[in-house]
PDB file of N, H, CA, C and O in Angstrom:
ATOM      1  N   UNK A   1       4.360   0.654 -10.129  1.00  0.00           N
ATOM      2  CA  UNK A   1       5.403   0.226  -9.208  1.00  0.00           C
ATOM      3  C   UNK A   1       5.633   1.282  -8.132  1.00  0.00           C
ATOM      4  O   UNK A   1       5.725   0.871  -6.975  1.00  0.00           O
ATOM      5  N   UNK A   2       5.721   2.402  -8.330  1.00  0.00           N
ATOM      6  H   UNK A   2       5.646   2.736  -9.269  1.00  0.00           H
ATOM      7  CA  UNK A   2       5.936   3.595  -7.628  1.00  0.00           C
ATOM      8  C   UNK A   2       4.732   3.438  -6.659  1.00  0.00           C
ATOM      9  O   UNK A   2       5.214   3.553  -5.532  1.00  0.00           O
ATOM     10  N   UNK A   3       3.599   3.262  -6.578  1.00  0.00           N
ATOM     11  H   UNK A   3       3.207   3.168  -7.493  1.00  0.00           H
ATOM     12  CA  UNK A   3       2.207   3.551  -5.965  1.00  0.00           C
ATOM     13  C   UNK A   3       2.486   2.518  -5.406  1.00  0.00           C
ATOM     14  O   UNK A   3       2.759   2.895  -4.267  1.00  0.00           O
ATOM     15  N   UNK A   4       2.712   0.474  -5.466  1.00  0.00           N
ATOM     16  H   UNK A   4       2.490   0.168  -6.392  1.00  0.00           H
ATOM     17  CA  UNK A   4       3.227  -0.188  -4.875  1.00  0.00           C
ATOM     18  C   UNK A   4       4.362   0.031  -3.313  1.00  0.00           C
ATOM     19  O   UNK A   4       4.278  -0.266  -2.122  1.00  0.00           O
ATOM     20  N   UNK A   5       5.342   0.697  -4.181  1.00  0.00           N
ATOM     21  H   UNK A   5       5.411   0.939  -5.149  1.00  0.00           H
ATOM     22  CA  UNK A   5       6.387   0.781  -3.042  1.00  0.00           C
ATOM     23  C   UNK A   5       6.482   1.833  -2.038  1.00  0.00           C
ATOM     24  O   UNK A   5       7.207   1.881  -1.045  1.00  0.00           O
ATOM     25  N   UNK A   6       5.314   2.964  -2.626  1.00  0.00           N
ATOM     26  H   UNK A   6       4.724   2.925  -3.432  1.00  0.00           H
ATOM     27  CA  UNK A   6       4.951   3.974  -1.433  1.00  0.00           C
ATOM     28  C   UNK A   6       3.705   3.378  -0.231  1.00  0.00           C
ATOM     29  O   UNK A   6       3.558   3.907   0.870  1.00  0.00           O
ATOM     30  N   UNK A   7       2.701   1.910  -0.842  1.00  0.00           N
ATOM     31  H   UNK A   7       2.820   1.481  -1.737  1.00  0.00           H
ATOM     32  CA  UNK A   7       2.218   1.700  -0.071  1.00  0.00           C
ATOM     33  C   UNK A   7       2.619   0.690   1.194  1.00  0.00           C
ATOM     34  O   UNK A   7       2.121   0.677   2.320  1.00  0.00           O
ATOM     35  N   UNK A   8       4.087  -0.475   0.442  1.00  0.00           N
ATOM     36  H   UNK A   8       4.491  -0.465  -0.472  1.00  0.00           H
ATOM     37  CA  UNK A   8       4.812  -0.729   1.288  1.00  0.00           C
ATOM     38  C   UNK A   8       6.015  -0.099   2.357  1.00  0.00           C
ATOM     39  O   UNK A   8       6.558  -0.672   3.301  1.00  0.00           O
ATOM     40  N   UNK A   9       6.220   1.326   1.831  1.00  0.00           N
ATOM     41  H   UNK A   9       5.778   1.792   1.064  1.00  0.00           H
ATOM     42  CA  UNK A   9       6.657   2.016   2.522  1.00  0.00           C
ATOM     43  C   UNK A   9       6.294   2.781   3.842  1.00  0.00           C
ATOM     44  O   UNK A   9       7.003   2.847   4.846  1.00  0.00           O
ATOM     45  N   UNK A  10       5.062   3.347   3.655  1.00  0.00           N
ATOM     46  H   UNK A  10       4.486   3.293   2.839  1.00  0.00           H
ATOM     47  CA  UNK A  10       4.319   4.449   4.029  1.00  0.00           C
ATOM     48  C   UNK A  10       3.243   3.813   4.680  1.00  0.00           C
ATOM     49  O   UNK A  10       2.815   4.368   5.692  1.00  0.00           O
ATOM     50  N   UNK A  11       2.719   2.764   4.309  1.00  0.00           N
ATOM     51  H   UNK A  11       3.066   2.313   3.487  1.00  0.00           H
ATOM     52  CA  UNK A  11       1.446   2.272   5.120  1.00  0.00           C
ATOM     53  C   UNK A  11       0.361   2.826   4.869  1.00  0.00           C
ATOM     54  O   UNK A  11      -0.457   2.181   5.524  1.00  0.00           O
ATOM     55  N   UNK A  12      -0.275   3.783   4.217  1.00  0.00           N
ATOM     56  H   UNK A  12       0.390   4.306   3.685  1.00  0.00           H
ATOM     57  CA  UNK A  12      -1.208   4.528   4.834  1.00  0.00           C
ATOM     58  C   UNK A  12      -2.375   3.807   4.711  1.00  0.00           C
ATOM     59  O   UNK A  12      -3.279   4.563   5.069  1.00  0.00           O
ATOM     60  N   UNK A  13      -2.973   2.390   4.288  1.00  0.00           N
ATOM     61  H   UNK A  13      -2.240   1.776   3.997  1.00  0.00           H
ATOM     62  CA  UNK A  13      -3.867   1.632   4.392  1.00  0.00           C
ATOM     63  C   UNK A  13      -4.448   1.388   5.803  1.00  0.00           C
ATOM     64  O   UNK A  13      -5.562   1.250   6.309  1.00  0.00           O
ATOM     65  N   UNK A  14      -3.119   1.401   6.202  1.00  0.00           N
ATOM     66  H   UNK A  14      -2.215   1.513   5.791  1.00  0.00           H
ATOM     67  CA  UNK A  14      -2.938   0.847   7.786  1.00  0.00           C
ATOM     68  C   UNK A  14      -3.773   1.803   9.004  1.00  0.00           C
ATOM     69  O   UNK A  14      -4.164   1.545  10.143  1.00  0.00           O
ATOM     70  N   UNK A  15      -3.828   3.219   7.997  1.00  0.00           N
ATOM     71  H   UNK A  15      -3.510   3.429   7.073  1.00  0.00           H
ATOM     72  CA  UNK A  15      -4.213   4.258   8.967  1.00  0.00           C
ATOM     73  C   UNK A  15      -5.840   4.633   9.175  1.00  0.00           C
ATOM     74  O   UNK A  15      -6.327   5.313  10.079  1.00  0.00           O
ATOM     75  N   UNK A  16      -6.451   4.049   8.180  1.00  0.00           N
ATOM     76  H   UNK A  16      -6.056   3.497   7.447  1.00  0.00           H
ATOM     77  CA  UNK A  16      -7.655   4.041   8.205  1.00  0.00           C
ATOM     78  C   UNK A  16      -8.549   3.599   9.010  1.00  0.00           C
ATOM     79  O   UNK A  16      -8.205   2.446   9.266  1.00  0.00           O
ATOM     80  N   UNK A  17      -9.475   3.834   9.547  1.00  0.00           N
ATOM     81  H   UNK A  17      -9.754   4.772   9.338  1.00  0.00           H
ATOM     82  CA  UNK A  17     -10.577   2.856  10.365  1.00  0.00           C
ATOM     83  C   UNK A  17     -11.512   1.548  10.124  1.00  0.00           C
ATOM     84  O   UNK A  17     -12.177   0.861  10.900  1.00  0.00           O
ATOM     85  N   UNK A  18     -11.284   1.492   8.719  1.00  0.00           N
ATOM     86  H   UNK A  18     -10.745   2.050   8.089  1.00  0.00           H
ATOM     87  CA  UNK A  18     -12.411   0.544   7.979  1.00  0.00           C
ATOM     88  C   UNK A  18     -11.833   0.022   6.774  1.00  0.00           C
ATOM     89  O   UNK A  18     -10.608   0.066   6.652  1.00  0.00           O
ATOM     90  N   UNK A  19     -12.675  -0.553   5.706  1.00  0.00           N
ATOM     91  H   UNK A  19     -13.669  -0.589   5.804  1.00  0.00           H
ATOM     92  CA  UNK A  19     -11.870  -1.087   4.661  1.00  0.00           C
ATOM     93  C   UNK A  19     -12.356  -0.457   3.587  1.00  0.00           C
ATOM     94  O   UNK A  19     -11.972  -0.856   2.487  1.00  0.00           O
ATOM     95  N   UNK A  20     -13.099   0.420   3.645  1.00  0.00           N
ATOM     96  H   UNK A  20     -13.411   0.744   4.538  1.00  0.00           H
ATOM     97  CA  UNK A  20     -13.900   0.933   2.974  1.00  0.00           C
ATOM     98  C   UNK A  20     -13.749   2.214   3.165  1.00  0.00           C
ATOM     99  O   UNK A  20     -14.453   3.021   2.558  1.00  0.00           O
ATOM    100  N   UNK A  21     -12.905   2.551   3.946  1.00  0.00           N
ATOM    101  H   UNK A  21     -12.333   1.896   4.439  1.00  0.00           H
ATOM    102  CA  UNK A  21     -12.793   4.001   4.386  1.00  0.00           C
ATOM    103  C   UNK A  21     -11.335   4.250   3.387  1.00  0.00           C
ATOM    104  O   UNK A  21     -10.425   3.422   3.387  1.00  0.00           O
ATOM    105  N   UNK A  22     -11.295   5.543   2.546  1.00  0.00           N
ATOM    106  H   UNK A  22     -12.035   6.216   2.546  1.00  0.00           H
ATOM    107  CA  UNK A  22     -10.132   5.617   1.623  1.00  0.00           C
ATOM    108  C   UNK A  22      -9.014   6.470   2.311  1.00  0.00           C
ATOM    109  O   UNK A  22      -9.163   6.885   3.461  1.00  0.00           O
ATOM    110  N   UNK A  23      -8.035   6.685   1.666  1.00  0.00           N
ATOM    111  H   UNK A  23      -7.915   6.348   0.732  1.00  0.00           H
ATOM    112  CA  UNK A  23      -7.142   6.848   1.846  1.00  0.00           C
ATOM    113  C   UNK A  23      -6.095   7.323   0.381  1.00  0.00           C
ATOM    114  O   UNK A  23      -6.394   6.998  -0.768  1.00  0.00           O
ATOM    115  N   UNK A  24      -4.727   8.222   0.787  1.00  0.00           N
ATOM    116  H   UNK A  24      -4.484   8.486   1.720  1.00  0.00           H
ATOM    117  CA  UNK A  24      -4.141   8.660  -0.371  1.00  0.00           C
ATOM    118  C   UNK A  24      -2.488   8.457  -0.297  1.00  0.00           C
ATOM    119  O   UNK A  24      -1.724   8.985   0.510  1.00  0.00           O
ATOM    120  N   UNK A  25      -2.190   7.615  -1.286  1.00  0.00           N
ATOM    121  H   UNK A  25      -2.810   7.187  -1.942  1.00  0.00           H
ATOM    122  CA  UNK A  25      -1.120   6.720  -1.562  1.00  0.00           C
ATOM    123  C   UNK A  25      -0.438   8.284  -1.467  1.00  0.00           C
ATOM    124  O   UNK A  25      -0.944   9.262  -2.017  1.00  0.00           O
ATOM    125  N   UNK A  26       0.787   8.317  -0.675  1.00  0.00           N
ATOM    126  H   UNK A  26       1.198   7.522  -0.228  1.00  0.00           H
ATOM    127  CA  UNK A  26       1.595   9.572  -0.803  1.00  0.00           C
ATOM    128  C   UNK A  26       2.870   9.814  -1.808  1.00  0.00           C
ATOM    129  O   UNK A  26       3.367   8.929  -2.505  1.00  0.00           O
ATOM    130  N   UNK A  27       3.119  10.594  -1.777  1.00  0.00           N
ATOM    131  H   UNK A  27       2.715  11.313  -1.211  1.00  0.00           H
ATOM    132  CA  UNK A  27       4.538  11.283  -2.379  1.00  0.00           C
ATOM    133  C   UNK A  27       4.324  10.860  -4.062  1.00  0.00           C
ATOM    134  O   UNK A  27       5.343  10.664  -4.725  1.00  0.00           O
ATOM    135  N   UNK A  28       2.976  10.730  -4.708  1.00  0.00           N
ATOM    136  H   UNK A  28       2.149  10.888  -4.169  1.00  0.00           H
ATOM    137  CA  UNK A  28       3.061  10.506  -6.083  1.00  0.00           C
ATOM    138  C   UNK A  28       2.688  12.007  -6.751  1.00  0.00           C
ATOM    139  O   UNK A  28       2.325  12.927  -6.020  1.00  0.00           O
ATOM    140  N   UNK A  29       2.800  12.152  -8.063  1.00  0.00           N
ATOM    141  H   UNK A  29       3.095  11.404  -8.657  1.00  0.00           H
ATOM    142  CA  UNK A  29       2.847  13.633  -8.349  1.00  0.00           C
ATOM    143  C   UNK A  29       0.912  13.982  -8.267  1.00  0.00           C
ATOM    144  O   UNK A  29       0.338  15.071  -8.258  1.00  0.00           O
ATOM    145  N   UNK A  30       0.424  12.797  -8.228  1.00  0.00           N
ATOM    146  H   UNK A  30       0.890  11.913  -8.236  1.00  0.00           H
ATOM    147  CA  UNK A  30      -1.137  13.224  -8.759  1.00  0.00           C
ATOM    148  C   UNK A  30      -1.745  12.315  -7.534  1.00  0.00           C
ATOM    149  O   UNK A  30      -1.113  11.390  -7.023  1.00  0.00           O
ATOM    150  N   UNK A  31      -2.883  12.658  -7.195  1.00  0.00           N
ATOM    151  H   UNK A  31      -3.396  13.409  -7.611  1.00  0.00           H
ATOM    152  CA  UNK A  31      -3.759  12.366  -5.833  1.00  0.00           C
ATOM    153  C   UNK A  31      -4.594  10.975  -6.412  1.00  0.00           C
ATOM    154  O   UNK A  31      -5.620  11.080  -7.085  1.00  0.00           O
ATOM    155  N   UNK A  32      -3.971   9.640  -6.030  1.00  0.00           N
ATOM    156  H   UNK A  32      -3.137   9.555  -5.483  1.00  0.00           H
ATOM    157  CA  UNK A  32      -4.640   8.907  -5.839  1.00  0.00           C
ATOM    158  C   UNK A  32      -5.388   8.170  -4.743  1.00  0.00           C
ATOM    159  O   UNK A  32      -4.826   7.211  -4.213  1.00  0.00           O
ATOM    160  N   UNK A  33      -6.681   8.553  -4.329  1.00  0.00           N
ATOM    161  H   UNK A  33      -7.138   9.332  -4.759  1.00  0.00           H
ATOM    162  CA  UNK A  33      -7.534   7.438  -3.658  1.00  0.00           C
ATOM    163  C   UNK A  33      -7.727   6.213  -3.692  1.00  0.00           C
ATOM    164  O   UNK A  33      -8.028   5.741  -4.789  1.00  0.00           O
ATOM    165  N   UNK A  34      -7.636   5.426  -2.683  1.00  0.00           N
ATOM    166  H   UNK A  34      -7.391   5.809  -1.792  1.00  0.00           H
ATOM    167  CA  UNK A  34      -7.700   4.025  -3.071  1.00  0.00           C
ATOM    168  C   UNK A  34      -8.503   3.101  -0.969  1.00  0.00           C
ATOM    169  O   UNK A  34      -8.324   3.449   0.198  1.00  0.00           O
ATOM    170  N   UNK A  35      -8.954   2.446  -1.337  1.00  0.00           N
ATOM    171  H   UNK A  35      -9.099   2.163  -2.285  1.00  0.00           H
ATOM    172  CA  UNK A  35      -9.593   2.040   0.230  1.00  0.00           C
ATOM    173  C   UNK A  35      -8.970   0.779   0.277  1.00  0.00           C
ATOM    174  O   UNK A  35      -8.538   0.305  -0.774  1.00  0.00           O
ATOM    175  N   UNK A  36      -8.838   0.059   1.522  1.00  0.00           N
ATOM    176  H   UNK A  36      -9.189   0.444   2.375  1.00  0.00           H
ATOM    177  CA  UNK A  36      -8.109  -1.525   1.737  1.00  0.00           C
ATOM    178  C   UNK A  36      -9.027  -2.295   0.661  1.00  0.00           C
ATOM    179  O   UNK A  36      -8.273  -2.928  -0.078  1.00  0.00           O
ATOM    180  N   UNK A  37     -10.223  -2.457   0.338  1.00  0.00           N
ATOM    181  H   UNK A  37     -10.836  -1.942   0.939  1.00  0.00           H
ATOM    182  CA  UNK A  37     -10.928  -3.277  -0.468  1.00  0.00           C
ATOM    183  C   UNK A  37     -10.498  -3.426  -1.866  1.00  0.00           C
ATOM    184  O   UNK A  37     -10.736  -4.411  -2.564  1.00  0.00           O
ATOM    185  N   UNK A  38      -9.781  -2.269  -2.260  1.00  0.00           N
ATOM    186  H   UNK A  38      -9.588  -1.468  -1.693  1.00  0.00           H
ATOM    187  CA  UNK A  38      -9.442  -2.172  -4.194  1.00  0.00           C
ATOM    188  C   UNK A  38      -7.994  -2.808  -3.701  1.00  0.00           C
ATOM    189  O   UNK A  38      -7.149  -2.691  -4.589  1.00  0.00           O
ATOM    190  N   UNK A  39      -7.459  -3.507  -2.399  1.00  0.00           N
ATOM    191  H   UNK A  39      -8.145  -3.603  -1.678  1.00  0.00           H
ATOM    192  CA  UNK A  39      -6.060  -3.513  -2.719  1.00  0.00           C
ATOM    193  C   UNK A  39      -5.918  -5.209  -2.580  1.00  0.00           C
ATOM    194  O   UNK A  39      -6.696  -5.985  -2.026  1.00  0.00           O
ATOM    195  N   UNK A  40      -4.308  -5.570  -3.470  1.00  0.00           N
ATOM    196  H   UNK A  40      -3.676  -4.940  -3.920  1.00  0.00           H
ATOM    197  CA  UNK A  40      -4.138  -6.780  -3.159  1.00  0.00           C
ATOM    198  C   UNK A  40      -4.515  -7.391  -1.869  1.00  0.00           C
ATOM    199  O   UNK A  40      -4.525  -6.674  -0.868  1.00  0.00           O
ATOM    200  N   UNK A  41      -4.820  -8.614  -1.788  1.00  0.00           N
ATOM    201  H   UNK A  41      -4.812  -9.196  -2.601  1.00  0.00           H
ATOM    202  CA  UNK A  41      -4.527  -9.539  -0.516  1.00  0.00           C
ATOM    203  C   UNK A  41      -3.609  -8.885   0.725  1.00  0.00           C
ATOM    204  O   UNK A  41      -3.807  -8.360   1.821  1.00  0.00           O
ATOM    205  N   UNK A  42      -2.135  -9.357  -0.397  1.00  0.00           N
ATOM    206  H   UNK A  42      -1.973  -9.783  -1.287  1.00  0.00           H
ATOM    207  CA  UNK A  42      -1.096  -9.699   0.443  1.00  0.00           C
ATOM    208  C   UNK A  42      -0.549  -7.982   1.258  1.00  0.00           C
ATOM    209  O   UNK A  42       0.317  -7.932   2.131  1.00  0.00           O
ATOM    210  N   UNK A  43      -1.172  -6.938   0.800  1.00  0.00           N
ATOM    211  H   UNK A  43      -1.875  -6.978   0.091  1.00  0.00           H
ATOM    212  CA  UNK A  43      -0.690  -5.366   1.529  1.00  0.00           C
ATOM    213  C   UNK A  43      -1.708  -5.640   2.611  1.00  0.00           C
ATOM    214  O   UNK A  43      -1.412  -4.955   3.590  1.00  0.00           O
ATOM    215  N   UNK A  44      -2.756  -6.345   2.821  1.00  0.00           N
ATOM    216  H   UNK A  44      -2.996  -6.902   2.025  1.00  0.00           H
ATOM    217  CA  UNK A  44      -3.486  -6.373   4.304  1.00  0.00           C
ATOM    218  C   UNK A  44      -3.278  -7.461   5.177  1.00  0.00           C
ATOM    219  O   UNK A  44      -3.825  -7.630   6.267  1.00  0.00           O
ATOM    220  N   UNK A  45      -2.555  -8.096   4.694  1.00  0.00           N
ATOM    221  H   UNK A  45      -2.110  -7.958   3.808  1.00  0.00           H
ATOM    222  CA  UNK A  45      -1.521  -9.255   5.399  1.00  0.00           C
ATOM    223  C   UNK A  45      -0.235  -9.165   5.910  1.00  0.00           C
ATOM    224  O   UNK A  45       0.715  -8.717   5.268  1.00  0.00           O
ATOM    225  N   UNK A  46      -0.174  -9.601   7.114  1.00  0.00           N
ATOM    226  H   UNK A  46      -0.946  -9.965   7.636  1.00  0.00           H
ATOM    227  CA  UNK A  46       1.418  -9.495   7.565  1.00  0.00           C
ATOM    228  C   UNK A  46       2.136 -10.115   6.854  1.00  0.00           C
ATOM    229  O   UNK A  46       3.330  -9.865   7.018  1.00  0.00           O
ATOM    230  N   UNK A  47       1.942 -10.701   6.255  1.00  0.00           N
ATOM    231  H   UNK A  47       0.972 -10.905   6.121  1.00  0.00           H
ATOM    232  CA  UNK A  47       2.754 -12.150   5.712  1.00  0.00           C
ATOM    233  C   UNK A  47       3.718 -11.714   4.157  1.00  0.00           C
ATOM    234  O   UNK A  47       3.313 -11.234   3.098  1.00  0.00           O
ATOM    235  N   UNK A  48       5.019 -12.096   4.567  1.00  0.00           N
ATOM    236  H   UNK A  48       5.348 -12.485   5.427  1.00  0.00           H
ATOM    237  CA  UNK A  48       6.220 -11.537   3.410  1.00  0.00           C
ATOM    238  C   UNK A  48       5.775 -12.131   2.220  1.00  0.00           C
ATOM    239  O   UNK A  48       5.416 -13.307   2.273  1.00  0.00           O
ATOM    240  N   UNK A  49       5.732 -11.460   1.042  1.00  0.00           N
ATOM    241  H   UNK A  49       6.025 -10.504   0.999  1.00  0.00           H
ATOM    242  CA  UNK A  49       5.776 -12.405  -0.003  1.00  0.00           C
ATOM    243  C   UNK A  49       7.052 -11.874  -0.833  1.00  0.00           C
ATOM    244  O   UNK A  49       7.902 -11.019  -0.581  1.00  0.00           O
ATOM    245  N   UNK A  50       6.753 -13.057  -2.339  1.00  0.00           N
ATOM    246  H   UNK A  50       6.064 -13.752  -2.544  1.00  0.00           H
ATOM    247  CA  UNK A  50       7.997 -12.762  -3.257  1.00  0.00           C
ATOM    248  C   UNK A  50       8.064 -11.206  -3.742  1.00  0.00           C
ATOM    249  O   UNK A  50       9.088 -10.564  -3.976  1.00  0.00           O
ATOM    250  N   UNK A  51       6.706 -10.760  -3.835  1.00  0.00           N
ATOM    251  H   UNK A  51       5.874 -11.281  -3.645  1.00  0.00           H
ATOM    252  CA  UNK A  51       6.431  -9.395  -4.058  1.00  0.00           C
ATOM    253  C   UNK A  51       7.228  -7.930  -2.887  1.00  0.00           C
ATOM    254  O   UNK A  51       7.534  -6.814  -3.308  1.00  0.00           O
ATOM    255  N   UNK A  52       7.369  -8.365  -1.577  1.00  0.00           N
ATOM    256  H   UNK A  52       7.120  -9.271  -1.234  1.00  0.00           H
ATOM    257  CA  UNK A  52       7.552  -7.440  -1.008  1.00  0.00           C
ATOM    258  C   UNK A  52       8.858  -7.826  -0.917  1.00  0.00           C
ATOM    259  O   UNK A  52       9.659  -6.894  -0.832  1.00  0.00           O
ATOM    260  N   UNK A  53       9.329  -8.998  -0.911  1.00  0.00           N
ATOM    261  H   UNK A  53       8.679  -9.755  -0.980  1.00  0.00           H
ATOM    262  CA  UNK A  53      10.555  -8.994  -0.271  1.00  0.00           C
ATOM    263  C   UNK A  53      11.548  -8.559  -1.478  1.00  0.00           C
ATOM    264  O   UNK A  53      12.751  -8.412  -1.263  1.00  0.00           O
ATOM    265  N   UNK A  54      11.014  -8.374  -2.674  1.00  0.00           N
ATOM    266  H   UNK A  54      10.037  -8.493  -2.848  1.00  0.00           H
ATOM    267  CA  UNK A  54      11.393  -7.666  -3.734  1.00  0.00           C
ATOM    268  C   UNK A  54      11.891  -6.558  -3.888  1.00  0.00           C
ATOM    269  O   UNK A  54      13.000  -6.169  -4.253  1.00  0.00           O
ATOM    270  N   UNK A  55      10.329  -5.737  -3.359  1.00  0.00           N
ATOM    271  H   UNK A  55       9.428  -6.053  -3.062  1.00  0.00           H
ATOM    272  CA  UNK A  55      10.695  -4.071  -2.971  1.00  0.00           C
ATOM    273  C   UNK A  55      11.262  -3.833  -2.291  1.00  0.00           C
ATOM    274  O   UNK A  55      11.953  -2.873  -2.633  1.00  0.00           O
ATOM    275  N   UNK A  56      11.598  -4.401  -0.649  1.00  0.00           N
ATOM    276  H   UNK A  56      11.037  -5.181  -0.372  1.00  0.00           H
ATOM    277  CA  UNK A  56      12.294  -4.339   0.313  1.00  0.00           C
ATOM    278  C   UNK A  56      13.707  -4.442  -0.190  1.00  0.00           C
ATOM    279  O   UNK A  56      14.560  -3.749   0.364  1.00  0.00           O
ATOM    280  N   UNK A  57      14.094  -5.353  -1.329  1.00  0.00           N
ATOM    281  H   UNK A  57      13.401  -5.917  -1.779  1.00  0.00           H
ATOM    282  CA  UNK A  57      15.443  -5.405  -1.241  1.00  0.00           C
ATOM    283  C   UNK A  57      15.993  -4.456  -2.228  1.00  0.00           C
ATOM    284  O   UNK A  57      17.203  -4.265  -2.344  1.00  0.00           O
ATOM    285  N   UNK A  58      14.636  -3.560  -3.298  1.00  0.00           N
ATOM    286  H   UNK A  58      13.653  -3.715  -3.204  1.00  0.00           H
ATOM    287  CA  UNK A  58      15.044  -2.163  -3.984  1.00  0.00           C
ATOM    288  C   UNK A  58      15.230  -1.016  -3.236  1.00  0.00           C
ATOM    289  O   UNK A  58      15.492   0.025  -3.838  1.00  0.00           O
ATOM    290  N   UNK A  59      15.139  -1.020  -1.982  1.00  0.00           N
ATOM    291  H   UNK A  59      14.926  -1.866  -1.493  1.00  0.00           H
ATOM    292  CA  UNK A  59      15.153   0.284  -1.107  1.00  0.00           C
ATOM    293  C   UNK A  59      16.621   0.394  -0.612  1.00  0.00           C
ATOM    294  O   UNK A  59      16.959   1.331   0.111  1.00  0.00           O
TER     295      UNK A  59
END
């Protein structure tokens, strides 16, 4: 959940050049890598779901 709501927070998928190009979910205690391809659908979609509008309303 934590790795979830730092990637709806933080974006850093967003910052990459490719989908395949990785990237590191921030502010968790241990360094996880992860590229747009290992991730749900709906984090490379604009589109709200029941999922975000979830986290959005835990912040």
């Amino acid at each position: 959940m934590c790795a979830s709501l730092n990637l709806l927070l933080y974006q850093p998928h967003k910052k990459v050049s490719s989908d395949s190009e990785s990237f590191v979910i921030p502010n968790l205690p241990n360094k996880i890598k992860m590229t747009r391809n290992q991730l749900p659908a709906f984090f490379n979609q604009n589109v709200e779901t029941e999922f975000t509008k979830l986290n959005k309303a835990s912040i």
